[in-house]
N, C-alpha and C positions, 0 to 999 in steps of 0.2 A: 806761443803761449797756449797754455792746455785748457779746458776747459772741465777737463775729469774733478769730480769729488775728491777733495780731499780724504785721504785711507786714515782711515781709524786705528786707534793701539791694536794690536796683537788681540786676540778675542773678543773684540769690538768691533759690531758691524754697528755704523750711523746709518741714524734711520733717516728713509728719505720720503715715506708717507706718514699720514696717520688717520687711516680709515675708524680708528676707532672714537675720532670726537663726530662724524655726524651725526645728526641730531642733539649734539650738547649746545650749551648758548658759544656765541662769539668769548666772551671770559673765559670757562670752562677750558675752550676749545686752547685759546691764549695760553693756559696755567702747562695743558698738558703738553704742549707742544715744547713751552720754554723751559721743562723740567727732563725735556732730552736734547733737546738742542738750547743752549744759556742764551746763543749769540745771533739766533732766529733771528731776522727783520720780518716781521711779518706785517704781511698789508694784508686787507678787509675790503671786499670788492661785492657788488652786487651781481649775482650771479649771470653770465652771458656779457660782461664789460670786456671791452678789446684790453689786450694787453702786450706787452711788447715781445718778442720773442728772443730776447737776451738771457740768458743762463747763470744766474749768481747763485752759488753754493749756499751764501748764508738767508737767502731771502727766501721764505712760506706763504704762498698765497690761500688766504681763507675766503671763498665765495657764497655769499648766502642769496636766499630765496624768498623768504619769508617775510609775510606781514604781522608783527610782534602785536599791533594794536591793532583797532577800527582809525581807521582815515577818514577826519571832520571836518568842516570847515570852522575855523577858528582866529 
């Protein structure tokens, strides 16, 4: 069993980053990723979370960092 990406049509390269949603929200980030890849699995990690080192073609890991609000006790 191979592990390679699967090859794109004829003038089609798949894209396998997308540097350009950093700093956009988690959503944002979601829209543009599933509007080049349809079939994305994308999972939502906090940034430094262990992860497995298995290789699936259809799956995008999105890692964040950020505190969106003030942390209260509630």
């Amino acid at each position: 069993m191979s592990c390679a990406a699967p090859k794109a049509p004829a003038g089609e390269e798949k894209k396998t980053s997308w540097p350009e949603v950093v700093g956009k929200s988690i959503e944002e980030a979601k829209e543009i990723i599933l509007k080049d890849m349809p079939e994305a699995d994308i999972v939502v990690l906090p940034a430094g979370s262990p992860v497995t080192l298995d290789f699936r073609t259809n799956r995008v890991r999105i890692f964040v960092d950020t505190v969106a609000s003030i942390p209260h006790i509630g």
